[in-house]
C-alpha positions as CSV (number, residue, x, y, z in Angstrom):
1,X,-26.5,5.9,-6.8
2,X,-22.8,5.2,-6.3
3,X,-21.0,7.0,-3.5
4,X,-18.4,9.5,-4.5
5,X,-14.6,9.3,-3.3
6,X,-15.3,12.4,-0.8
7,X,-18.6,10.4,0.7
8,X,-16.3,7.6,1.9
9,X,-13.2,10.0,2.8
10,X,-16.1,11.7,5.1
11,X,-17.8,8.8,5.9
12,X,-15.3,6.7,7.3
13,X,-13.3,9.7,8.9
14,X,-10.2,9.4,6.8
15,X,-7.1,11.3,7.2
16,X,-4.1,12.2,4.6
17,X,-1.5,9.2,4.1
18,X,2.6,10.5,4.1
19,X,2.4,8.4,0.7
20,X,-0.4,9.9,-1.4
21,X,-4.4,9.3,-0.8
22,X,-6.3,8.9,2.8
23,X,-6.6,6.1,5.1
24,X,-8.4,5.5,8.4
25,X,-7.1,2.8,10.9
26,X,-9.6,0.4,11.4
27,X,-8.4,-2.0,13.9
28,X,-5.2,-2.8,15.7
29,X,-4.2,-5.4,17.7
30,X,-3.4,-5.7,21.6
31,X,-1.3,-8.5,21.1
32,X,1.7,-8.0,20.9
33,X,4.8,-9.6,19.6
34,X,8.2,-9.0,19.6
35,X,9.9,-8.6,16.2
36,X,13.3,-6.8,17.0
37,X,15.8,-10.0,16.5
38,X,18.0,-7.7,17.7
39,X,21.7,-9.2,19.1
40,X,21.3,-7.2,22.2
41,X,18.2,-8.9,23.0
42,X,16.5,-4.8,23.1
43,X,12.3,-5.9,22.4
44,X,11.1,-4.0,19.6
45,X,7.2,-4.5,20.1
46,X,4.5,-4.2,17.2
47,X,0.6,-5.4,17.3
48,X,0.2,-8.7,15.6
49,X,-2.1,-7.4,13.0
50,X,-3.4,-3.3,11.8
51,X,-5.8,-3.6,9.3
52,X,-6.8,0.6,7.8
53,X,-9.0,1.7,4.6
54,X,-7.4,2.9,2.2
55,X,-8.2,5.0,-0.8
56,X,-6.6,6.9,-3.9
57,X,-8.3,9.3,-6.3
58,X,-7.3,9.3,-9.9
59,X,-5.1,12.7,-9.8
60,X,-3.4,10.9,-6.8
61,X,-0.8,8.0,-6.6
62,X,0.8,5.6,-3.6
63,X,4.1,6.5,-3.7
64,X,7.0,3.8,-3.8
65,X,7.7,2.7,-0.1
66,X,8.0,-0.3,1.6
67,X,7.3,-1.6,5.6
68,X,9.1,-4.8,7.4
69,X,5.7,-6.9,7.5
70,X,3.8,-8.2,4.9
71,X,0.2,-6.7,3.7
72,X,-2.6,-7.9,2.5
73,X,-4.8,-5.6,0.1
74,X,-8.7,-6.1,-0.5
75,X,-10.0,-4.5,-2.6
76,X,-14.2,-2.5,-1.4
77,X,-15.5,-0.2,-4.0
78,X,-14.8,2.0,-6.8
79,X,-12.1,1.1,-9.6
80,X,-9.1,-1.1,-10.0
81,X,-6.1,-0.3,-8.3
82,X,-3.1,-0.9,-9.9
83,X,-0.5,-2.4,-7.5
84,X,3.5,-1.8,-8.6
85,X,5.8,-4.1,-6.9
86,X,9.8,-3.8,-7.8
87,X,11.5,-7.1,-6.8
88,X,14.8,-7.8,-5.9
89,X,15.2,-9.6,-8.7
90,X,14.8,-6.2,-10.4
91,X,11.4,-7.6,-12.5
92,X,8.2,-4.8,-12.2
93,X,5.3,-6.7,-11.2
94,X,1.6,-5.3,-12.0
95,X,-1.2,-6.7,-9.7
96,X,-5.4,-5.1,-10.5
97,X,-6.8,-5.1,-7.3
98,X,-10.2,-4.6,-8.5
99,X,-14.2,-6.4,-9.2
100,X,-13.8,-7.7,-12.1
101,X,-12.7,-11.1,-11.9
102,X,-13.5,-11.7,-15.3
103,X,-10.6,-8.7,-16.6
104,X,-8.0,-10.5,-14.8
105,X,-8.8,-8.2,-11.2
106,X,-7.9,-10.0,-7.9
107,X,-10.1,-9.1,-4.8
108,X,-7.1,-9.5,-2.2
109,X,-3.0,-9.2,-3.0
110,X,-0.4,-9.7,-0.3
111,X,2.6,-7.3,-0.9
112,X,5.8,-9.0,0.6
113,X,7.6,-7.2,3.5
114,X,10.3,-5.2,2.8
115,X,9.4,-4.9,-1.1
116,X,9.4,-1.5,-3.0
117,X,5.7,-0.9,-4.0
118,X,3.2,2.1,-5.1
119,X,0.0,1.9,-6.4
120,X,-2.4,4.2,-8.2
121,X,-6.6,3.8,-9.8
122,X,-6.3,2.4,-13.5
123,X,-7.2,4.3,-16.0
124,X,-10.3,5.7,-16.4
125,X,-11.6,5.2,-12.9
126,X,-12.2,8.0,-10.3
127,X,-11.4,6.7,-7.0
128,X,-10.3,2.7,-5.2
129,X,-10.8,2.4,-1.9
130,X,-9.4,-0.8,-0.7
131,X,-8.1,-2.4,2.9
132,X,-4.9,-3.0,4.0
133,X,-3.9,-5.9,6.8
134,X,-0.5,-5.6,8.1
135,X,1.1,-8.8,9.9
136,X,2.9,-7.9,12.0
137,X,1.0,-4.4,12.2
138,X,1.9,-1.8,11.0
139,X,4.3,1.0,12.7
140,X,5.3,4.2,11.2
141,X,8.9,3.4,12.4
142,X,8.8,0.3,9.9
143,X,8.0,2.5,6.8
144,X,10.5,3.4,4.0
145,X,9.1,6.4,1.5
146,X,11.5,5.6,-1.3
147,X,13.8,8.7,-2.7
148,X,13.6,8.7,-6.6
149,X,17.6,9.1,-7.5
150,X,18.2,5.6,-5.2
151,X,15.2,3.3,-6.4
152,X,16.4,4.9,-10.2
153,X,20.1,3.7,-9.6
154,X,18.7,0.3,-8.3
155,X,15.8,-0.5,-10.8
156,X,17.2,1.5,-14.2
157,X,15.0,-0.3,-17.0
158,X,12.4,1.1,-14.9
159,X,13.0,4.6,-15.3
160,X,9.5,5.8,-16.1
161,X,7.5,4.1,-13.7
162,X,9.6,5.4,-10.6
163,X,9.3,9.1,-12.3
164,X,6.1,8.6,-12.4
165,X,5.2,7.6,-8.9
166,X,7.5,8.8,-6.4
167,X,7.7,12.3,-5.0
């Protein structure tokens, strides 16, 4: 019998993400590393790598954000997820994080720091529950939640998509 969305929210003690679905930290670093670059020399310290579980419902959506580190997504159980990038370059990129190799679904994604992203389950599907690594790890202070009128201005051809998943 397949487990339901709420057996792995319970299951794995998950709490409600700031960006849409739940998440549950699953490891973080003690090393740390110093990423401030800062002209005044001031240490801004982070973990080297956070990884958490992550997972979305299908009435649910990631909402457009980005972080300062890169992240790496892998993809556990349920359906795809459908990973939105915007790029500077203003182009919309579309990534299935999913099991089906064979349908063009990829089992890990890295999402490039400080890129505009969201994600949400294809449709169809109920529930993705996937893993996120951060390198350097992940710190609250480091995340973006985009505001709909800017990423609009920015990315205007892709009008419907931002609507659609920001908040």
């Amino acid at each position: 019998m397949p487990l339901s969305a709420q057996i792995y929210i319970q299951a794995l003690q998950m709490q409600a993400h700031p960006e849409g679905g739940f998440f549950k930290e699953s490891y973080r670093s003690t090393h740390l590393i110093d990423v401030s670059g800062a002209p005044d020399n001031t240490p801004v310290l982070r973990s080297v790598c956070t990884a958490i579980y992550f997972l979305l419902e299908k009435d649910n959506f990631s909402a457009f954000h980005r972080i300062k580190s890169d992240e790496m997504w892998h993809f556990y159980a349920g359906q795809a997820l459908e990973v939105l990038e915007l790029r500077a370059t203003g182009e919309l990129i579309r990534t299935l994080l999913g099991p089906d190799i064979l349908r063009g679904h990829v089992h890990q994604y890295v999402v490039r720091a400080d890129t505009w992203f969201a994600s949400r389950v294809v449709d169809g599907g109920a529930f993705s529950l996937v893993g996120c690594t951060v390198a350097p790890g992940f710190d609250f202070a480091d995340f973006c939640l985009a505001e709909r009128n800017a990423l609009l201005e920015t990315y205007p051809r892709h009008g419907e998509i931002i609507q659609a998943l920001t908040r």
